[in-house]
C-alpha positions as CSV (number, residue, x, y, z in Angstrom):
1,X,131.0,77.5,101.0
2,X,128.3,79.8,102.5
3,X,125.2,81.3,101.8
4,X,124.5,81.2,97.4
5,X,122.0,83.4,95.8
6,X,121.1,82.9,92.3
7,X,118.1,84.7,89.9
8,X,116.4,83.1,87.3
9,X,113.7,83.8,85.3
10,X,111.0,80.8,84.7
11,X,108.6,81.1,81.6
12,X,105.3,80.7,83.0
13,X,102.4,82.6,86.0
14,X,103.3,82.2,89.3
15,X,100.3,80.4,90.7
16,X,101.6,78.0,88.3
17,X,105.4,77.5,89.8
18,X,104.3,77.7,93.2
19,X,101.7,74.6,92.6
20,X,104.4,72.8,90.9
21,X,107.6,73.4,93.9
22,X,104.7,72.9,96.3
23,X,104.4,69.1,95.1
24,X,107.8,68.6,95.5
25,X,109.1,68.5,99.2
26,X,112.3,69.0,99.1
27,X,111.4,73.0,98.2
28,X,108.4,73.6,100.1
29,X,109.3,71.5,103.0
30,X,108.8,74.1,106.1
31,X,107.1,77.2,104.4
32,X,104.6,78.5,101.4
33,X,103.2,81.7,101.8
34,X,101.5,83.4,98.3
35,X,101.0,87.4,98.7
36,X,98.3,87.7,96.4
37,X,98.3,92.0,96.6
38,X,101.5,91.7,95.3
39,X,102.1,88.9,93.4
40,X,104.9,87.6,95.5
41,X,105.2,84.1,96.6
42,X,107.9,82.5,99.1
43,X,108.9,79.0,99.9
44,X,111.0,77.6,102.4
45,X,112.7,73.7,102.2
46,X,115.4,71.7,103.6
47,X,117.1,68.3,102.3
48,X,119.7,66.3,103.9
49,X,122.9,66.0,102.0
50,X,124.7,62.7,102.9
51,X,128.1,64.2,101.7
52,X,128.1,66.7,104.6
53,X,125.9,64.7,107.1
54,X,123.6,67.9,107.3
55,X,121.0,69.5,106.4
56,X,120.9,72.4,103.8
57,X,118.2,75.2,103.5
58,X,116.5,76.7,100.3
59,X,114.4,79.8,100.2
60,X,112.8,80.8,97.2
61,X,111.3,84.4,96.6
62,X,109.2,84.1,93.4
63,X,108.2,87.6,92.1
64,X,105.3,87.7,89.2
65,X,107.1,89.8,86.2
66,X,104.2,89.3,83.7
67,X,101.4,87.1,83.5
68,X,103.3,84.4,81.8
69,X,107.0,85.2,83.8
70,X,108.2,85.2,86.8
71,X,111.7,85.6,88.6
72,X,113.0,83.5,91.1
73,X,115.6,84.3,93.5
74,X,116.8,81.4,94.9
75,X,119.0,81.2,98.5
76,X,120.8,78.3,99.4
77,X,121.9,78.2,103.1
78,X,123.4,76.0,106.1
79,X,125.1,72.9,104.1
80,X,128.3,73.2,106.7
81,X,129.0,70.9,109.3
82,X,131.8,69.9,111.7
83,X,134.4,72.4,113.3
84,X,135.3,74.4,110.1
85,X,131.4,74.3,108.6
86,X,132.7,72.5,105.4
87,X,129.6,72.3,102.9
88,X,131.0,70.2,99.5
89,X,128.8,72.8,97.9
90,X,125.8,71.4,99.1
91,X,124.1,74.7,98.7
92,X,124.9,74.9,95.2
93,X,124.3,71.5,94.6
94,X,120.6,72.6,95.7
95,X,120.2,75.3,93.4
96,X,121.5,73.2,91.0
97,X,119.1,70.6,91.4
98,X,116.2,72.9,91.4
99,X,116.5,74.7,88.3
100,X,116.9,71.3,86.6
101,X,113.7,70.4,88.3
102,X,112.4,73.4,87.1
103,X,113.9,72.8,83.7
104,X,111.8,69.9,83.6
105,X,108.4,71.6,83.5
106,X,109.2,75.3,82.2
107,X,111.8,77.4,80.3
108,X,114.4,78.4,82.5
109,X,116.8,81.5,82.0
110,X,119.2,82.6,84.5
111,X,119.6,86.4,84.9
């Protein structure tokens, strides 16, 4: 499948979202970094799909629209494996999951 980018837009601060994906691994995994000067926020994770026998990526930029919003563009990468890099939409499958973890806690709208 390749490289998926999708945008959403999460109902709540930022210091908020970044505490919340920072308690779960799968989404925070190899990298948080909050830029405080300008409001951005980007985390880095990796989970291993047992469909594919690999390892797919997630990077999440998380810009601060308003005090109580923020927009999230989220990058799923690197599901493939084997000879023709087949992923079974792995990296979908992790954007998937976390705007249905994200669901859980906030209002999620997809732009």
């Amino acid at each position: 499948m390749g490289t998926i980018v999708r945008s959403f837009r999460v109902k709540a601060s930022l210091k908020d979202v970044v505490r919340t994906l920072s308690k779960e691994e799968s989404y925070s995994s190899v990298y948080v970094k909050v830029f405080e000067d300008a409001r951005i926020a980007v985390l880095i994770g990796e989970k291993l799909f047992f469909r594919t026998g690999s390892w797919a990526g997630i990077t999440l930029v998380i810009k601060e629209s308003s005090p109580t919003s923020c927009v999230i563009d989220a990058i799923g990468f690197a599901g493939g494996r084997g000879l023709l890099n087949i992923s079974w939409f792995s990296e979908e499958s992790y954007i998937e999951e976390l705007m249905n973890f994200l669901r859980k806690h906030y209002e999620v709208e997809e732009l």
